[in-house]
Chimera marker file (.cmm) of the C-alpha trace (Angstrom):
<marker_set name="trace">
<marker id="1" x="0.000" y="0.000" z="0.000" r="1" g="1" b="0" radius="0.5"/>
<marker id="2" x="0.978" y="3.979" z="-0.560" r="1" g="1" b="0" radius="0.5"/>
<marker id="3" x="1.506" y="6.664" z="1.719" r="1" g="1" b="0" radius="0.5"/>
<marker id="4" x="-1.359" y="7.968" z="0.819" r="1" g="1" b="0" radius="0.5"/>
<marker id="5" x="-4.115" y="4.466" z="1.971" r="1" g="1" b="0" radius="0.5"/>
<marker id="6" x="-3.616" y="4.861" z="5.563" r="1" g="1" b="0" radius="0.5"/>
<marker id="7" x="-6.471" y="3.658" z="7.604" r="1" g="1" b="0" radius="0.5"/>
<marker id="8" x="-7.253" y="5.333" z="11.609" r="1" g="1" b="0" radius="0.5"/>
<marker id="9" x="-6.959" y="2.754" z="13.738" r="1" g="1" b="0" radius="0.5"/>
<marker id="10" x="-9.779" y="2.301" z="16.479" r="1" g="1" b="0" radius="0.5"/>
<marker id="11" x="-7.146" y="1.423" z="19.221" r="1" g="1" b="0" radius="0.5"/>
<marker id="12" x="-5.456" y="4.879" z="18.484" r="1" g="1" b="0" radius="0.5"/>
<marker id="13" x="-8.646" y="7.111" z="18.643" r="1" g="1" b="0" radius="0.5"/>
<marker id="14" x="-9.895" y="5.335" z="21.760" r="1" g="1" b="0" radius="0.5"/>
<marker id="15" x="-6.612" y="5.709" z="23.163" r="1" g="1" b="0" radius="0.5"/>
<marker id="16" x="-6.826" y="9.622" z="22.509" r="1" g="1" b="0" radius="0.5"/>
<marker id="17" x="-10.560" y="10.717" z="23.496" r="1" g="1" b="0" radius="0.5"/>
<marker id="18" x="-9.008" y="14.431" z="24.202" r="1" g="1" b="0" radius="0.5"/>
<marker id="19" x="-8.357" y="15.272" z="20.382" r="1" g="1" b="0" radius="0.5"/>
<marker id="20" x="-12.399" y="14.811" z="19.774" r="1" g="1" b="0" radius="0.5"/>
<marker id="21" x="-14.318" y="15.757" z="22.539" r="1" g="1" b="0" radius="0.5"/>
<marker id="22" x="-14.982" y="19.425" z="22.361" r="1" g="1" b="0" radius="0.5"/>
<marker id="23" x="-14.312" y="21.343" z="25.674" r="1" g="1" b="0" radius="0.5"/>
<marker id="24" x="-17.424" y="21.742" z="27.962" r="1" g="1" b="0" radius="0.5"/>
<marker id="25" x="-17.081" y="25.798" z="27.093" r="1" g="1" b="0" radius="0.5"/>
<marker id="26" x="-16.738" y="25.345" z="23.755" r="1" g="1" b="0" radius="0.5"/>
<marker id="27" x="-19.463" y="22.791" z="23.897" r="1" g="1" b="0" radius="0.5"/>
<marker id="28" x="-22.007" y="25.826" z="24.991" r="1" g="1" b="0" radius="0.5"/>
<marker id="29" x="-20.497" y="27.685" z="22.420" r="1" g="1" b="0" radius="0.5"/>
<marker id="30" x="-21.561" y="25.604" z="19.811" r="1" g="1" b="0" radius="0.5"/>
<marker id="31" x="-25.233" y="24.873" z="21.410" r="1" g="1" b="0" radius="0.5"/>
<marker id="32" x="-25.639" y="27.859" z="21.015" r="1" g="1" b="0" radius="0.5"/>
<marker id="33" x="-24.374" y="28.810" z="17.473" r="1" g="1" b="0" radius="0.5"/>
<marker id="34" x="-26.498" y="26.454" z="16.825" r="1" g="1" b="0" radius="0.5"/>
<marker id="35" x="-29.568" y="27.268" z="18.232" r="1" g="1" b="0" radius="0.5"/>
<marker id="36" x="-29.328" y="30.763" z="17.329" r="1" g="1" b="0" radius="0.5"/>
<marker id="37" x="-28.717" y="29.264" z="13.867" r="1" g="1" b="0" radius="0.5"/>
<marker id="38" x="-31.886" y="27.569" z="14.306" r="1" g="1" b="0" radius="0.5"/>
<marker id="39" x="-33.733" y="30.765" z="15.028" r="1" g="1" b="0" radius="0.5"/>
<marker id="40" x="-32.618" y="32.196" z="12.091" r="1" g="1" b="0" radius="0.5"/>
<marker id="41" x="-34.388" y="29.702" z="9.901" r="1" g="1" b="0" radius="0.5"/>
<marker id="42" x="-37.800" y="29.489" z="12.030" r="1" g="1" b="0" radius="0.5"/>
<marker id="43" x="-36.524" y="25.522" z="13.400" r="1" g="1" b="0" radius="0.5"/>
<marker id="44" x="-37.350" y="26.547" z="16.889" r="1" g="1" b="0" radius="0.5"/>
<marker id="45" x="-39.295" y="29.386" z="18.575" r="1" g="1" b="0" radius="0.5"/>
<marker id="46" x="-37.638" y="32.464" z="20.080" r="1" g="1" b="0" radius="0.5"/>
<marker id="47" x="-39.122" y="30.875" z="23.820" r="1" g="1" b="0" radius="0.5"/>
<marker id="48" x="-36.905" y="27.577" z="22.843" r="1" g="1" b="0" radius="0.5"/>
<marker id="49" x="-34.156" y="29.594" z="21.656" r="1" g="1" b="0" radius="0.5"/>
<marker id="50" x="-33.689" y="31.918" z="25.022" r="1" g="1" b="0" radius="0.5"/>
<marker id="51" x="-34.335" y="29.020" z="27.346" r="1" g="1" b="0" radius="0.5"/>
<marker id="52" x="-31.101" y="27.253" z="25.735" r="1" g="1" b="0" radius="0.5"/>
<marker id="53" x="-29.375" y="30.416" z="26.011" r="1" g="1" b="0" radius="0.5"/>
<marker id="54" x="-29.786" y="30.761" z="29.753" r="1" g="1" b="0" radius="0.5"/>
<marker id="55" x="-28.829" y="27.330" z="30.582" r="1" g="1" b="0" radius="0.5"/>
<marker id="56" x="-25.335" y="28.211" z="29.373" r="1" g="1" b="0" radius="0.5"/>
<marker id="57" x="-24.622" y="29.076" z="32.298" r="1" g="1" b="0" radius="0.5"/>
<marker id="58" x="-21.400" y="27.692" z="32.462" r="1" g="1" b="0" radius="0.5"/>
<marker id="59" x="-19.879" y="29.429" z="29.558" r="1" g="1" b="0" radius="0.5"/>
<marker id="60" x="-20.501" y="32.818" z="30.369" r="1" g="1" b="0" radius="0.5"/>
<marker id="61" x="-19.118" y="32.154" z="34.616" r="1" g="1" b="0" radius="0.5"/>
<marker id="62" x="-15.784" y="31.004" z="32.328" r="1" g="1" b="0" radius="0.5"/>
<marker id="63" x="-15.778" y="34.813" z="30.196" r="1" g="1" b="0" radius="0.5"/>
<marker id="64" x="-15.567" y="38.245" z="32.593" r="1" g="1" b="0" radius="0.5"/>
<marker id="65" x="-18.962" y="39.828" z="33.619" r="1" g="1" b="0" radius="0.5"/>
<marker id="66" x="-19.673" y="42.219" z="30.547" r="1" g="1" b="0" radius="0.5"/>
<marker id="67" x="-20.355" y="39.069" z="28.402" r="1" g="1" b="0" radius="0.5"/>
<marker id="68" x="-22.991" y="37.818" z="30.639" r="1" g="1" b="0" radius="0.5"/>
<marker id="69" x="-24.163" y="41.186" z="30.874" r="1" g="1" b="0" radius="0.5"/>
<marker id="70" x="-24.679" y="41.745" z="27.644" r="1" g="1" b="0" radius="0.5"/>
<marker id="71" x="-26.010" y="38.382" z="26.807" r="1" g="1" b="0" radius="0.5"/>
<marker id="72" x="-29.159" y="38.369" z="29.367" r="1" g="1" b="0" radius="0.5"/>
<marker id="73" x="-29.475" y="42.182" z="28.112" r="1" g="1" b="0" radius="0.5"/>
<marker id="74" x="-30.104" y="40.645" z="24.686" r="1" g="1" b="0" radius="0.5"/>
<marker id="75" x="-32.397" y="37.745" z="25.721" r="1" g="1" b="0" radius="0.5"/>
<marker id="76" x="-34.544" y="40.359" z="27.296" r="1" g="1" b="0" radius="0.5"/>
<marker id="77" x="-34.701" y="41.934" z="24.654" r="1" g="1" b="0" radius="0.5"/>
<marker id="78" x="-36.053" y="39.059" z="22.503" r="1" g="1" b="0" radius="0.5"/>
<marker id="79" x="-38.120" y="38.030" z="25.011" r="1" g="1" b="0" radius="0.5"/>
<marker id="80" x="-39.820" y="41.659" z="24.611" r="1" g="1" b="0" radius="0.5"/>
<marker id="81" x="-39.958" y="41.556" z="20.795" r="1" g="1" b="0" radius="0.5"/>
<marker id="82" x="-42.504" y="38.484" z="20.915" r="1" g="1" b="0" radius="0.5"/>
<marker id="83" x="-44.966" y="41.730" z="21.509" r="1" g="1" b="0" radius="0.5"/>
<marker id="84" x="-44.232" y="42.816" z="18.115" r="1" g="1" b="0" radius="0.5"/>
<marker id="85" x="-44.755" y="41.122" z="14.899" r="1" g="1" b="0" radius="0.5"/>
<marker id="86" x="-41.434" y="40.700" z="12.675" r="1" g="1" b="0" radius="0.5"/>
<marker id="87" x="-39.703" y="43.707" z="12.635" r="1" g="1" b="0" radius="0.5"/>
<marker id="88" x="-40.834" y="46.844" z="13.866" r="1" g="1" b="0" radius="0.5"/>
<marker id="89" x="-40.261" y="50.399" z="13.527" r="1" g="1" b="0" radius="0.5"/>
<marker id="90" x="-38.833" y="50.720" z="16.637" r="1" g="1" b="0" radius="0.5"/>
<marker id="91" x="-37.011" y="46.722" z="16.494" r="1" g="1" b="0" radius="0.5"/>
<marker id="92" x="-35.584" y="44.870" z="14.143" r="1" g="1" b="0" radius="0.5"/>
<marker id="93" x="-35.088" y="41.276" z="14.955" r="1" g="1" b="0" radius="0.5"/>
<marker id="94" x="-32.373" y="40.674" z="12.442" r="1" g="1" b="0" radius="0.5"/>
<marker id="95" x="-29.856" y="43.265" z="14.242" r="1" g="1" b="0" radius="0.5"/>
<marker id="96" x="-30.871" y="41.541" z="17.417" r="1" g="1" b="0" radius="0.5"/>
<marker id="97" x="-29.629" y="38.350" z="16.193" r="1" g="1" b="0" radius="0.5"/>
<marker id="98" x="-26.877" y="39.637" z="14.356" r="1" g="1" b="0" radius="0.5"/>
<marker id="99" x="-25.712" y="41.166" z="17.796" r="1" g="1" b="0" radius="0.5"/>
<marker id="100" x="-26.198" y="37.743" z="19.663" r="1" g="1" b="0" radius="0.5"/>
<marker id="101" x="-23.710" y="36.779" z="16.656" r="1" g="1" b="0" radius="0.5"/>
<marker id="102" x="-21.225" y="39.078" z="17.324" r="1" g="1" b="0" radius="0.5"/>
<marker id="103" x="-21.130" y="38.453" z="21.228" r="1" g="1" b="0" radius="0.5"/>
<marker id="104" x="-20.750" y="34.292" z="20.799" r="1" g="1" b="0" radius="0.5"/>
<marker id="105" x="-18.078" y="35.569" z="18.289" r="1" g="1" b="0" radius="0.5"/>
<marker id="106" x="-16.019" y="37.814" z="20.621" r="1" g="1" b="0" radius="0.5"/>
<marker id="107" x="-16.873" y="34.986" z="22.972" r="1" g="1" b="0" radius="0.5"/>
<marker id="108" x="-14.774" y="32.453" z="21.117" r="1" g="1" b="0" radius="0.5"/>
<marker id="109" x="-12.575" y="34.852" z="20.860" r="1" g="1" b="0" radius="0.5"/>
<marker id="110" x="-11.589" y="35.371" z="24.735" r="1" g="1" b="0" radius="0.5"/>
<marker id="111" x="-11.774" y="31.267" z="25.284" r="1" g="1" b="0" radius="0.5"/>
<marker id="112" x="-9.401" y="31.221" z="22.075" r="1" g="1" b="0" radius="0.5"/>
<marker id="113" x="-6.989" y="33.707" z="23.833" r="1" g="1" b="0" radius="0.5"/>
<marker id="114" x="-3.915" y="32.286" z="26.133" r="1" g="1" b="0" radius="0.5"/>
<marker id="115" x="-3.949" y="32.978" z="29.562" r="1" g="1" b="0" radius="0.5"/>
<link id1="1" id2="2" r="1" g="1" b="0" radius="0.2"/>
<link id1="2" id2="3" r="1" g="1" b="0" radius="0.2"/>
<link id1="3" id2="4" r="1" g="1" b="0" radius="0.2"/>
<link id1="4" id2="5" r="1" g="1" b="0" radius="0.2"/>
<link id1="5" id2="6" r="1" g="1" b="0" radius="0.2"/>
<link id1="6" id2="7" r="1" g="1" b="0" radius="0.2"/>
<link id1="7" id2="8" r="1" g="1" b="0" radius="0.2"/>
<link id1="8" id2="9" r="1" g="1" b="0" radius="0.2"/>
<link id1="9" id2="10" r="1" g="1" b="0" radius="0.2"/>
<link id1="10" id2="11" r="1" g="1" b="0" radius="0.2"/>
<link id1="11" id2="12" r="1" g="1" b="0" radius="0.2"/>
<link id1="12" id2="13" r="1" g="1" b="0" radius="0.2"/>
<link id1="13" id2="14" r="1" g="1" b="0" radius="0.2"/>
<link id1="14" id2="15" r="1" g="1" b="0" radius="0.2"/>
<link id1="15" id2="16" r="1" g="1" b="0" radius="0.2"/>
<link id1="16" id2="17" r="1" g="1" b="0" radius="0.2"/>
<link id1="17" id2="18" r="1" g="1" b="0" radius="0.2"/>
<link id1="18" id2="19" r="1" g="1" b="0" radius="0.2"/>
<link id1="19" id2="20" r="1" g="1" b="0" radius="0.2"/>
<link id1="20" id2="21" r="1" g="1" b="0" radius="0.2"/>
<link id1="21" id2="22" r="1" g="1" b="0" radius="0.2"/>
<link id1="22" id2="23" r="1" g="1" b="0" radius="0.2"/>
<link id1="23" id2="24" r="1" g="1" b="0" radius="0.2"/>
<link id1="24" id2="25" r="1" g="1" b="0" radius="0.2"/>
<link id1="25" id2="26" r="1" g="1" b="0" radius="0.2"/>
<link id1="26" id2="27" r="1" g="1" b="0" radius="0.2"/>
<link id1="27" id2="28" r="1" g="1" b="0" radius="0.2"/>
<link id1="28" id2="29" r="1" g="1" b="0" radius="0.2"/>
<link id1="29" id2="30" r="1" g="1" b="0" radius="0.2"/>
<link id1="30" id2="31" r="1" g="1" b="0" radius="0.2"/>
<link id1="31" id2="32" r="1" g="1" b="0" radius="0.2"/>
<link id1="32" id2="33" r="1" g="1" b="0" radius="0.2"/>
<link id1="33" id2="34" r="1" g="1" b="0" radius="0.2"/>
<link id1="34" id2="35" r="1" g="1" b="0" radius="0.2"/>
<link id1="35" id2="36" r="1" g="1" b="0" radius="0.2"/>
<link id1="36" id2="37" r="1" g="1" b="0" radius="0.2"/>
<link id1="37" id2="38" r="1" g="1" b="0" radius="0.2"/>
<link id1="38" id2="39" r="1" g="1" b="0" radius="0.2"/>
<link id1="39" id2="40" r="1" g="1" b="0" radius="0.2"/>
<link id1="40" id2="41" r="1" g="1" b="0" radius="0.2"/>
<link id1="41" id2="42" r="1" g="1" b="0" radius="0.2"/>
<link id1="42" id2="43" r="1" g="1" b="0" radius="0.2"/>
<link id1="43" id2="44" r="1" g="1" b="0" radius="0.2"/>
<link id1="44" id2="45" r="1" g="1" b="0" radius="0.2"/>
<link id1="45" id2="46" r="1" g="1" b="0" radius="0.2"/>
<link id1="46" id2="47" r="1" g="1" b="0" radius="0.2"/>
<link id1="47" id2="48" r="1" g="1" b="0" radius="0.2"/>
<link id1="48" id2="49" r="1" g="1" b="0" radius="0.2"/>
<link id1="49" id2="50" r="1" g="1" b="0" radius="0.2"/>
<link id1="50" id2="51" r="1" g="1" b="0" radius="0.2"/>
<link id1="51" id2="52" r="1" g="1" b="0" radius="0.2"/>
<link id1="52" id2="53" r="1" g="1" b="0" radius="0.2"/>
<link id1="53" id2="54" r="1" g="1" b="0" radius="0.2"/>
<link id1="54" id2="55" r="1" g="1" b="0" radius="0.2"/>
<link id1="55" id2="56" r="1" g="1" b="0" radius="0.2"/>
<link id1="56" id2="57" r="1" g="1" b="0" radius="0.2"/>
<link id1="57" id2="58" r="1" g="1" b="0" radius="0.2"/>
<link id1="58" id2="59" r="1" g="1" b="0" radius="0.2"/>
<link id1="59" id2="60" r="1" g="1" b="0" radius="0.2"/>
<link id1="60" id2="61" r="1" g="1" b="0" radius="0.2"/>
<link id1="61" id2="62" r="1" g="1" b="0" radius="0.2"/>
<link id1="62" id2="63" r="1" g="1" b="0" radius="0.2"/>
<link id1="63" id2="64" r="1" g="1" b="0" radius="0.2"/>
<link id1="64" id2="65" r="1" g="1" b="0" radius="0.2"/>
<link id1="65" id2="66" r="1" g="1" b="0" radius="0.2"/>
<link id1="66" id2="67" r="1" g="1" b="0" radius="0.2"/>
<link id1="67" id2="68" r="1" g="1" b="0" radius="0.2"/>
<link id1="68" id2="69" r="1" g="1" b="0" radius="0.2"/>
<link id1="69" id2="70" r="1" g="1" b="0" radius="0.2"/>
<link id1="70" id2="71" r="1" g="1" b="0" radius="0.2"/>
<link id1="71" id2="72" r="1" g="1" b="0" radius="0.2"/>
<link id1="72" id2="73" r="1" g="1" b="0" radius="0.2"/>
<link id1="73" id2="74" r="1" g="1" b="0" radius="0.2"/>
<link id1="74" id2="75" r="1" g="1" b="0" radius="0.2"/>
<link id1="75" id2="76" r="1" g="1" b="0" radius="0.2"/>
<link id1="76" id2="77" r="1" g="1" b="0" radius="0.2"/>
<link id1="77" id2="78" r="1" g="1" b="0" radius="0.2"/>
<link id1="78" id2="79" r="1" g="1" b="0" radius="0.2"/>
<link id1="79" id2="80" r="1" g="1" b="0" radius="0.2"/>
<link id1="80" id2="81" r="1" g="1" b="0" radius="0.2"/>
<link id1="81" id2="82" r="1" g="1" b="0" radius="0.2"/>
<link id1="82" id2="83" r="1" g="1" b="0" radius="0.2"/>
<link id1="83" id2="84" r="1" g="1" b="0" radius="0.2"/>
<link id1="84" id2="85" r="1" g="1" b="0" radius="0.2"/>
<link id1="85" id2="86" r="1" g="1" b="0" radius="0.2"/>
<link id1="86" id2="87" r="1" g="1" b="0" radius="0.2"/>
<link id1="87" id2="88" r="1" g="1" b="0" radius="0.2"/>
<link id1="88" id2="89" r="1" g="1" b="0" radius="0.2"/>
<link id1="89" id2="90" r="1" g="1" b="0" radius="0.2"/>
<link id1="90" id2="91" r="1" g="1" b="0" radius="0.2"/>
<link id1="91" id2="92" r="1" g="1" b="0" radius="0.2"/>
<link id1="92" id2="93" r="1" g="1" b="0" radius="0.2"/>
<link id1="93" id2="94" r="1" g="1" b="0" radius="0.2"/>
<link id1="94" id2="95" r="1" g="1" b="0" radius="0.2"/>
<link id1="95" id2="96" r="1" g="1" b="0" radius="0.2"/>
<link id1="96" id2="97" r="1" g="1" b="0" radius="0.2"/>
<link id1="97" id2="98" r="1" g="1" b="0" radius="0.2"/>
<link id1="98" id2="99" r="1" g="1" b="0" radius="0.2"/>
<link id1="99" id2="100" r="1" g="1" b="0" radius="0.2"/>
<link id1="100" id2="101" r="1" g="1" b="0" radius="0.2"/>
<link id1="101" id2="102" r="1" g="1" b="0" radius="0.2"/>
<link id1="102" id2="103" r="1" g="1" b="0" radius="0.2"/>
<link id1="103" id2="104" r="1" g="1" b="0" radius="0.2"/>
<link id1="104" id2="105" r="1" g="1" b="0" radius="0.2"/>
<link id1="105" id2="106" r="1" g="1" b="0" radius="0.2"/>
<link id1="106" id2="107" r="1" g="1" b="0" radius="0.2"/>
<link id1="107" id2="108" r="1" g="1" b="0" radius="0.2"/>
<link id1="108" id2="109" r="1" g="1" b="0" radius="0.2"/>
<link id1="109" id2="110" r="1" g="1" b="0" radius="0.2"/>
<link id1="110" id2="111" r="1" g="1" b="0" radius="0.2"/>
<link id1="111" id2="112" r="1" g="1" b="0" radius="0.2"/>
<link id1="112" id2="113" r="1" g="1" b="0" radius="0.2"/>
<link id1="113" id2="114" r="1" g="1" b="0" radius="0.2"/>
<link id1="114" id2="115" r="1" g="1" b="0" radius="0.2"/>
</marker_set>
């Protein structure tokens, strides 16, 4: 056989569970890319979508206070806009969502950075 027809061994990748199990932290991370990307396409109600957010609780103790701040300021916020229909004068979902985005982003971001 070539170089190139090399098979994983079983033995190997049970003997090395720490290269594909995804860190607790960056396990909420990725709930919750997911859900939100989930939200985005109507696959689960806003309701499902903030009570997955605030079980993550974990993940935001790991980041300093302004992320969790931020984050419950957000949820509130959605949890408001089910008063309104779509987007509003006043509200736009879409930015909302966008700027749940951009706070899981800087969020990888500070678990991604040394300490």
């Amino acid at each position: 056989m070539g170089r190139n027809h090399r098979i994983a061994h079983p033995e190997i990748i049970a003997a090395s569970p720490c290269l594909f199990i995804m860190s607790p932290l960056l396990n909420s991370l990725h709930t919750l890319r997911k859900a939100l990307t989930d939200l985005r396409s109507n696959a689960i109600t806003d309701r499902a979508f903030v009570q997955t957010a605030r079980e993550q609780t974990d993940l935001f103790a790991a980041l300093p206070p302004k992320f969790e701040t931020v984050w419950l300021n957000l949820l509130d916020r959605l949890e408001s806009s089910a008063l309104f229909s779509e987007e509003s004068c006043s509200f736009s979902q879409t930015d909302l969502l966008d700027s749940l985005a951009m706070v899981l982003d800087k969020a990888q971001a500070q678990l991604d950075t040394p300490t």
